[in-house]
C-alpha positions as CSV (number, residue, x, y, z in Angstrom):
1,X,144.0,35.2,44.1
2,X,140.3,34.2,44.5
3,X,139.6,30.7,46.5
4,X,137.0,28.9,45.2
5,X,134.3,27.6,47.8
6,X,134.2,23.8,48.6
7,X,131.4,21.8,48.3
8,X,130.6,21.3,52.4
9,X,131.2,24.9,52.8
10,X,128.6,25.9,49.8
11,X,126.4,23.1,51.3
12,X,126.6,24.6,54.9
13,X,126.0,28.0,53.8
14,X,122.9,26.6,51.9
15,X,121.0,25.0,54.6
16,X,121.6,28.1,57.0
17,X,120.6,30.3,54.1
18,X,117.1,28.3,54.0
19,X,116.8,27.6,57.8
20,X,117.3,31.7,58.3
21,X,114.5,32.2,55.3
22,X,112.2,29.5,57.5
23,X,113.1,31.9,60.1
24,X,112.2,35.1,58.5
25,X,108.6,33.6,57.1
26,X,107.5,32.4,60.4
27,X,108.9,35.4,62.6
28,X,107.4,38.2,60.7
29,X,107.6,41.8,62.0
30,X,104.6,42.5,64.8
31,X,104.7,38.6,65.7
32,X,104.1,38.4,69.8
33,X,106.1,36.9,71.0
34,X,106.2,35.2,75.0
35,X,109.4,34.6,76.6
36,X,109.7,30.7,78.0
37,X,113.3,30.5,79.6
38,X,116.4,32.1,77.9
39,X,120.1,31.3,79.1
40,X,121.4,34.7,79.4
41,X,123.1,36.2,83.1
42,X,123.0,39.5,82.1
43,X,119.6,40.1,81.1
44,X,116.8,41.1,83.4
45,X,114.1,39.4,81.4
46,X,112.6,36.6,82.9
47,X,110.2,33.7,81.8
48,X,106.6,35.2,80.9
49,X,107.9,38.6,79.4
50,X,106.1,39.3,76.7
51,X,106.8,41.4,73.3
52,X,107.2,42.0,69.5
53,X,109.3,40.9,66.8
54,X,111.1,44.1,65.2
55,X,113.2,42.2,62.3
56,X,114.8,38.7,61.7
57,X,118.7,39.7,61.0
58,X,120.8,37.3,58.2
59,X,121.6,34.9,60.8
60,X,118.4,33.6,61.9
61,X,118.4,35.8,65.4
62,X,114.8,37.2,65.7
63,X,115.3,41.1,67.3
64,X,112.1,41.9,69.5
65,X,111.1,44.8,71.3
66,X,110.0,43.7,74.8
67,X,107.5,45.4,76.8
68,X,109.8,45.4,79.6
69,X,111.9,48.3,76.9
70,X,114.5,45.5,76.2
71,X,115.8,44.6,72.4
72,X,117.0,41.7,73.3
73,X,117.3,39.4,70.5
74,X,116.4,35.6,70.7
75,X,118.5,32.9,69.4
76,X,116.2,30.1,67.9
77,X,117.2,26.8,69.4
78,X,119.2,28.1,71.9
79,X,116.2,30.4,73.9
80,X,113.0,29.1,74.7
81,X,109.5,31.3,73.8
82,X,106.3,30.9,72.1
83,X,104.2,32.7,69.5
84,X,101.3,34.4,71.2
85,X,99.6,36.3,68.2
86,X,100.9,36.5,64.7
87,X,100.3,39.7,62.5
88,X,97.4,40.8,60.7
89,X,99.6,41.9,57.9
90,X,102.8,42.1,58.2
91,X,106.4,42.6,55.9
92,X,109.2,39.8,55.5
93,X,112.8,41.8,55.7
């Protein structure tokens, strides 16, 4: 029996669809990337660790490969970090 998708659902999955392809085109792979503050107990990064963005996944989370030999990925609007050097040429995945 198929279920068909309801308008708020279809509208939801629209916006994050977009906001992840935002994501994706400002994130691109070999982005620097400096680490501000992040909310995480478990991790041994701390603020000022610096490294580069590997892949943006299909929800939004931007995977990085930290100089500290972390992949810890960041959650936009949750973790705090700043672009320190975008790409010379790069791929979108």
């Amino acid at each position: 029996m198929r279920r068909e998708l309801t308008p708020l659902f279809t509208l939801k999955y629209l916006v994050m669809n977009e906001s992840v392809n935002q994501i994706k085109q400002k994130f691109l792979t070999g982005t620097r990337i400096e680490l501000i503050a992040l909310d995480d107990p478990y991790t041994k990064l701390k603020a000022g660790d610096t490294g580069t963005v590997d892949f943006v996944d299909d929800l939004g989370q931007i995977h990085i490969n930290w100089d500290t030999g972390s992949n810890l990925a960041l959650i936009p609007d949750e973790d705090s970090f700043r672009i320190l050097e975008k790409p010379k040429s790069s791929t979108v995945l």
